[in-house]
Backbone as CSV, one residue per row, in Angstrom:
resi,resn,N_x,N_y,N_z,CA_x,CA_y,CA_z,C_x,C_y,C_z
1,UNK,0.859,-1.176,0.000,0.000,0.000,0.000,0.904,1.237,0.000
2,UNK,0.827,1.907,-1.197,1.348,3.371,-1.095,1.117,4.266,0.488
3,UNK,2.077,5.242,0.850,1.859,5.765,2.070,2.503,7.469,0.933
4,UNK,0.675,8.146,1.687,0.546,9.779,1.015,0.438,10.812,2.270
5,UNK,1.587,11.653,1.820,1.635,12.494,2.914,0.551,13.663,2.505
6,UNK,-0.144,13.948,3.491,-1.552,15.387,3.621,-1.326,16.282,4.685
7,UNK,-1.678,17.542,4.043,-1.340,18.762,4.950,-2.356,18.815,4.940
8,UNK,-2.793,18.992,6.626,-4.297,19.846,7.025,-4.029,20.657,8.147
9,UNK,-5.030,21.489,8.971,-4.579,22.160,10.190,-4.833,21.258,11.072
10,UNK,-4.098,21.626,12.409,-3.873,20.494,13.854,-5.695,20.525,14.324
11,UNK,-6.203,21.240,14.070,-7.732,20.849,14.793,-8.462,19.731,13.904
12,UNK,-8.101,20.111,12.456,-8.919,19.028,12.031,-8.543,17.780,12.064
13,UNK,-7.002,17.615,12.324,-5.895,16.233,12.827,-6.955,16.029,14.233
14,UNK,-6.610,16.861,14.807,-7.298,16.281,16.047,-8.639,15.451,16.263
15,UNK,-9.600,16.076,15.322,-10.848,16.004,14.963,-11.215,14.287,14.479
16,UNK,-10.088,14.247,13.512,-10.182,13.120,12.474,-9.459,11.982,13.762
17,UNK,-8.200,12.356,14.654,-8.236,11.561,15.754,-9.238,10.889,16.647
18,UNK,-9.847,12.101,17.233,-11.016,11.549,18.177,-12.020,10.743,17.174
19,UNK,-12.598,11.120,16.070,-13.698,10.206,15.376,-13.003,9.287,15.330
20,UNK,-11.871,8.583,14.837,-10.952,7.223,14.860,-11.401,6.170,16.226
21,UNK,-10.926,7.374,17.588,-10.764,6.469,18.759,-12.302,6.130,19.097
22,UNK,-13.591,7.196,18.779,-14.490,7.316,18.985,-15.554,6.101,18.160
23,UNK,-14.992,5.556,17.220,-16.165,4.891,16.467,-14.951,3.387,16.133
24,UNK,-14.037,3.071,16.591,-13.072,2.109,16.451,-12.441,1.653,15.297
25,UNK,-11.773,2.944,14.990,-11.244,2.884,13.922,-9.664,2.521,14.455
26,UNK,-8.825,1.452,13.852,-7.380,1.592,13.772,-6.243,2.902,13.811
27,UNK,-6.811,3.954,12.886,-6.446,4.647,12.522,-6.700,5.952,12.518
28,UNK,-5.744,6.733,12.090,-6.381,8.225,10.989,-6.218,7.516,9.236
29,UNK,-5.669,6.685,9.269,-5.700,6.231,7.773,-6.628,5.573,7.575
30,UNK,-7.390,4.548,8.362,-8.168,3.804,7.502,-9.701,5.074,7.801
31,UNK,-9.614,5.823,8.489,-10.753,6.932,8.540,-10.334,7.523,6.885
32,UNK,-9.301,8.346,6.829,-9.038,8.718,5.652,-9.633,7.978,4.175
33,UNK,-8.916,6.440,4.047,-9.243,5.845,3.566,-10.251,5.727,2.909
34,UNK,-11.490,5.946,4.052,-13.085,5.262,3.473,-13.575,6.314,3.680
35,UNK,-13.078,7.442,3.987,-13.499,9.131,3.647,-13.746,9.263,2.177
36,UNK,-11.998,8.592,1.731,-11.817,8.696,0.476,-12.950,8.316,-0.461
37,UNK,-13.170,7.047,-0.354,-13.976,6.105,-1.035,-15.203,6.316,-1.209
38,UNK,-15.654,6.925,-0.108,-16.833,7.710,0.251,-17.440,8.651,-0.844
39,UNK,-16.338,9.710,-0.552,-16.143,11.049,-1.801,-16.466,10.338,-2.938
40,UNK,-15.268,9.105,-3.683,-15.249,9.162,-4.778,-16.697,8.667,-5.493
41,UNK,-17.101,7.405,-4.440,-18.535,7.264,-5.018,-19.725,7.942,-5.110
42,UNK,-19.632,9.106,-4.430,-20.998,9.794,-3.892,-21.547,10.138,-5.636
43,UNK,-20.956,10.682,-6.937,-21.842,10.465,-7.791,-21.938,9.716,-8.810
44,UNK,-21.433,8.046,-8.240,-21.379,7.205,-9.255,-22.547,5.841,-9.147
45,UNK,-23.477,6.724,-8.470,-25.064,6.248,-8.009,-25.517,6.167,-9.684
46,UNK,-25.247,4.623,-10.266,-26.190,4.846,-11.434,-27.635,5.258,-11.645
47,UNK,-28.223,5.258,-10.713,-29.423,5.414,-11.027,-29.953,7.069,-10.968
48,UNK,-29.025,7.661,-10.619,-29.062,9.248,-11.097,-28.418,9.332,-12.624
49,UNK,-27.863,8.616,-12.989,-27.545,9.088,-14.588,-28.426,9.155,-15.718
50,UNK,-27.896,10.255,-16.591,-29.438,10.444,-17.867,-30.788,10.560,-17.122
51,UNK,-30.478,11.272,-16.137,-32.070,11.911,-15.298,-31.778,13.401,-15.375
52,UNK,-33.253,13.794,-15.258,-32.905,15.387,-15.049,-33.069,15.270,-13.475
53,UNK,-32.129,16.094,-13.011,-31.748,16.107,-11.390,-31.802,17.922,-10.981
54,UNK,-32.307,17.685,-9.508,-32.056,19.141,-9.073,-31.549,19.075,-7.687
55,UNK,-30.185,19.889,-7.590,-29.117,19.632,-6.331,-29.418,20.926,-5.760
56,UNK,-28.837,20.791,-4.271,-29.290,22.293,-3.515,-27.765,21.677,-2.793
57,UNK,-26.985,22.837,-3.137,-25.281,23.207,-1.947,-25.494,24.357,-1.267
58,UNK,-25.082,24.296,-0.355,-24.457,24.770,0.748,-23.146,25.031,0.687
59,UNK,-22.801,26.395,1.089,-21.503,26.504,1.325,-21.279,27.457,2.725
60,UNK,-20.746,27.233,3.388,-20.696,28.420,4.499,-18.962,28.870,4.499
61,UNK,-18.810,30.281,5.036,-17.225,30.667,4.801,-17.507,32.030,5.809
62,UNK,-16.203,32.306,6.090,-15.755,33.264,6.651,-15.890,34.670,5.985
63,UNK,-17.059,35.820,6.364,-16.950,36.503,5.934,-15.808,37.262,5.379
64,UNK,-14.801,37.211,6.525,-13.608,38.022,6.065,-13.013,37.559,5.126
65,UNK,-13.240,36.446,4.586,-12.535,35.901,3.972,-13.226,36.028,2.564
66,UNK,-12.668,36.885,1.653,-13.679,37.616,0.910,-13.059,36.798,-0.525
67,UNK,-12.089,36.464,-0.894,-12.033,35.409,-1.959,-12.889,34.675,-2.098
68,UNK,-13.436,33.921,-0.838,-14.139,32.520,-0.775,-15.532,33.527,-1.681
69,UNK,-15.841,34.496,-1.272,-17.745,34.848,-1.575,-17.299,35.505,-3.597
70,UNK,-16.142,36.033,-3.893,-15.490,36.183,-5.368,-15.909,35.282,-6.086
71,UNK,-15.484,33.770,-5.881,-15.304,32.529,-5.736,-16.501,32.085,-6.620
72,UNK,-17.634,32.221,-5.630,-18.948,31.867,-5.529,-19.524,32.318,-6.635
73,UNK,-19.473,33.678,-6.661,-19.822,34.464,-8.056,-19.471,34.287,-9.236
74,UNK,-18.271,34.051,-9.070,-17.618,33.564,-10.393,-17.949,32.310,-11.038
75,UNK,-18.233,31.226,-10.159,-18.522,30.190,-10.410,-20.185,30.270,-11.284
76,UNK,-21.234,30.856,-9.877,-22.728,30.811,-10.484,-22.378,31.740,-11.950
77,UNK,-21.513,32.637,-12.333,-21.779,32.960,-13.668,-21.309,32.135,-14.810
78,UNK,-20.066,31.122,-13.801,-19.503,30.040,-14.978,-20.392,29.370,-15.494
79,UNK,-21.206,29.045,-14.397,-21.968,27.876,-14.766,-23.877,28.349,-14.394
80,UNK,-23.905,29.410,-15.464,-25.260,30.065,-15.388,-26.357,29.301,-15.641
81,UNK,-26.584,28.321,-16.796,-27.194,27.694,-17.244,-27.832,26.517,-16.515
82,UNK,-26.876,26.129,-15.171,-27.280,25.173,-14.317,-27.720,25.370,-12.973
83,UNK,-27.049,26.932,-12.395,-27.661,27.692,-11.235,-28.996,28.112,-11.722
84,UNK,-30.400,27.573,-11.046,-31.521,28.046,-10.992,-31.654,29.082,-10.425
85,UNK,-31.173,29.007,-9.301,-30.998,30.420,-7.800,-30.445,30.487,-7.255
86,UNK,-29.779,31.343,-6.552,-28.799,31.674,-5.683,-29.237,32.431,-4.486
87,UNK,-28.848,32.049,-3.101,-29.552,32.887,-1.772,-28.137,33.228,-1.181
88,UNK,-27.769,33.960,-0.728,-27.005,34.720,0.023,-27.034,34.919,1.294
89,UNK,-26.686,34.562,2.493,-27.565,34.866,3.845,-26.134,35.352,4.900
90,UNK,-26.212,36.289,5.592,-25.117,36.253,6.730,-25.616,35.440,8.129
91,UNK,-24.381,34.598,8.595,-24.868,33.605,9.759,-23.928,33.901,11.443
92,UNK,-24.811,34.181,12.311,-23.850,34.492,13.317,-23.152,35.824,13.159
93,UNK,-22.265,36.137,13.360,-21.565,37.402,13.465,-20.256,37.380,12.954
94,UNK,-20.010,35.949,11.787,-18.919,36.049,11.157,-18.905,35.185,9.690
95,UNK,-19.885,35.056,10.181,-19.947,33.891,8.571,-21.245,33.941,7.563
96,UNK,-21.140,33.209,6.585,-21.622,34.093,5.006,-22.304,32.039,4.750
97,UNK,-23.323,32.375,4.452,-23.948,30.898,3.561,-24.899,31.217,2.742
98,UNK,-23.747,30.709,1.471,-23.942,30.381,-0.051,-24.911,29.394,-0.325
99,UNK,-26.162,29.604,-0.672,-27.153,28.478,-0.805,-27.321,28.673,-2.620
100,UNK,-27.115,27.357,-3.410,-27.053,27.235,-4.849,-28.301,26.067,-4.565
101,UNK,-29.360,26.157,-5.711,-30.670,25.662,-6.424,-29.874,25.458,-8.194
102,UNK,-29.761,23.654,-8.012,-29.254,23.148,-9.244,-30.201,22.840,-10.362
103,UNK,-30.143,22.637,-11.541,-31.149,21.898,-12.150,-30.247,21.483,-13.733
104,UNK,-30.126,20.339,-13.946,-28.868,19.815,-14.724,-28.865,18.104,-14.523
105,UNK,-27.635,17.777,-15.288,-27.510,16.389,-14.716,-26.348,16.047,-14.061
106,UNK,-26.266,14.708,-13.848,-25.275,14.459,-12.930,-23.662,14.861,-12.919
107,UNK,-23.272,14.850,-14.125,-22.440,15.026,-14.521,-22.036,16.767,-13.860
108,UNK,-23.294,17.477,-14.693,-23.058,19.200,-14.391,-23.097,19.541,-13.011
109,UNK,-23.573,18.901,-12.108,-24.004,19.420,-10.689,-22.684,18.962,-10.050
110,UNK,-21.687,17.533,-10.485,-20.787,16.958,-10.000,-19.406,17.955,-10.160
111,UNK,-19.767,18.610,-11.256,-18.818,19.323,-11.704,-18.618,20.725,-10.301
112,UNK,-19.952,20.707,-10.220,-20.226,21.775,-9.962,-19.922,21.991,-8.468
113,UNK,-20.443,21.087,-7.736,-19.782,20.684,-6.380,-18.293,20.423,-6.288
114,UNK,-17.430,19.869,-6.963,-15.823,19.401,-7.239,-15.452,21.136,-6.625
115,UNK,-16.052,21.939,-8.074,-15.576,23.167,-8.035,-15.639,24.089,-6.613
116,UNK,-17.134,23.406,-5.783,-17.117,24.595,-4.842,-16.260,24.247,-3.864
117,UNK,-16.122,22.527,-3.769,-15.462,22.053,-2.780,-13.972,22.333,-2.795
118,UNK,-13.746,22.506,-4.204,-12.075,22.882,-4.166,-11.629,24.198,-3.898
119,UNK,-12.640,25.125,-3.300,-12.031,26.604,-2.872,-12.216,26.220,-1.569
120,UNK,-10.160,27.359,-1.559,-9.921,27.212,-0.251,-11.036,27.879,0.763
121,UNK,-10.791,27.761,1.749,-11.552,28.645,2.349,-13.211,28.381,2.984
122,UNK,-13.414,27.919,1.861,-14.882,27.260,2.133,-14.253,26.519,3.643
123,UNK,-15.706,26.503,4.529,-15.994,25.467,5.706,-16.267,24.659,5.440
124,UNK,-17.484,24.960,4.903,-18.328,23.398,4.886,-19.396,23.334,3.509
125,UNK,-19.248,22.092,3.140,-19.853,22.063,1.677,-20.862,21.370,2.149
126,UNK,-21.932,21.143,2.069,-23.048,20.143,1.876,-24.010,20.233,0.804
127,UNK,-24.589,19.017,0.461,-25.540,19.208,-0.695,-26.450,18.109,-0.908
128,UNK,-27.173,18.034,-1.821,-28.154,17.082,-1.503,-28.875,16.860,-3.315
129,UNK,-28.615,15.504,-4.205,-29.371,15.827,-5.204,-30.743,14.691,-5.140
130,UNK,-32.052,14.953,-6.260,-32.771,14.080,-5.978,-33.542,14.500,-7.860
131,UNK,-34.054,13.509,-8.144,-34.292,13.377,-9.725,-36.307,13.992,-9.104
132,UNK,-36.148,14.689,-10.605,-37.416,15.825,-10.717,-37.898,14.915,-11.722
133,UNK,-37.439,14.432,-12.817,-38.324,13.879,-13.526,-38.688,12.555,-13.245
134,UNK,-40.252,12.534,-13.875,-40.946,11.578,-13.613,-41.197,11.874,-12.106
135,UNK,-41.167,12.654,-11.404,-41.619,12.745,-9.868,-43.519,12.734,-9.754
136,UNK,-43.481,11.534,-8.568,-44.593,11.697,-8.060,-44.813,11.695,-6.613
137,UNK,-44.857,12.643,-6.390,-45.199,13.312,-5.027,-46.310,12.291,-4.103
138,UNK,-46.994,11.765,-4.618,-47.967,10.945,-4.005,-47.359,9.927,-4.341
139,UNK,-46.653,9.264,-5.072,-46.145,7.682,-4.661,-44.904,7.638,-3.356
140,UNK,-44.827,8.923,-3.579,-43.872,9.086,-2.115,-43.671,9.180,-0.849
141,UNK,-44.989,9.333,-0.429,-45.547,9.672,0.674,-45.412,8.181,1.733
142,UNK,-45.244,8.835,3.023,-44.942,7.538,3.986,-46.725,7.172,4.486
C-alpha cells in the first residue's frame, strides 16, 4: 500500500483523531481511507444518470474571507445555465452561507460541487441531489 503524505490544520488532525478512537477505527488512515472512497462514489449512483436532477449546496465561509464569496460568483456565472438560484444569507456574526438551487444532470451538478469544494476557504460544503423527472409526489408519501 502506497503511504501519502496530507497537509491539514492540527484541529482538524485532532478532529479526524477523536472520530478514529471514537467509532473504532485503527487509525487516521483507515478513517481517511473510506473518507476517500466515500467522496469518490458519492456520484457514481447509477441510477441518477441520464435523469434530469435538481441539487441544492451549501456553502458556508468566513466573511472576512472575501475570496471565498469572489469565488462563488464567479462560479454561479460560470456555470449560469445550471444555477436556478442563488440565496445569500449572513450567519452568526462572522460567517456568510452560499445556498445554490441546481437543475442539470449528474455530470453538471458533479462538476459543480468538485468546483465549490475545491475553494480554499470554504468550511463546509453540503448538498443534496434528488431526480425531478418523472416525480410523483404521491407515490412518495410515507
Amino acid at each position: 500500500m502506497a503511504v501519502v503524505s496530507v497537509s491539514m490544520p492540527d484541529e482538524l488532525l485532532e478532529r479526524l483523531d477523536q472520530f478514529a478512537d471514537e467509532h473504532g477505527y485503527t487509525g487516521r488512515s483507515e478513517v481517511v481511507r473510506e473518507a476517500s472512497r466515500n467522496l469518490l462514489g458519492e456520484f457514481e449512483d447509477t441510477r441518477l444518470e441520464d435523469r434530469d436532477l435538481m441539487g441544492i449546496v451549501t456553502v458556508l465561509f468566513d466573511f472576512e474571507t472575501t475570496s471565498v464569496e469572489e469565488r462563488m460568483m464567479h462560479l454561479r456565472h460560470e456555470h449560469e445555465e445550471l444555477v436556478a438560484s442563488n440565496f445569500h444569507s449572513h450567519v452568526g456574526d462572522h460567517y456568510c452561507m452560499e445556498l445554490f438551487v441546481l437543475e442539470g444532470s449528474l455530470d453538471d451538478i458533479s462538476t459543480f460541487v468538485g468546483k465549490i469544494r475545491a475553494t480554499q476557504d470554504a468550511l463546509t460544503v453540503d448538498y443534496s441531489v434528488i431526480p425531478v423527472d418523472g416525480f410523483d409526489p404521491i407515490a412518495h408519501q410515507d
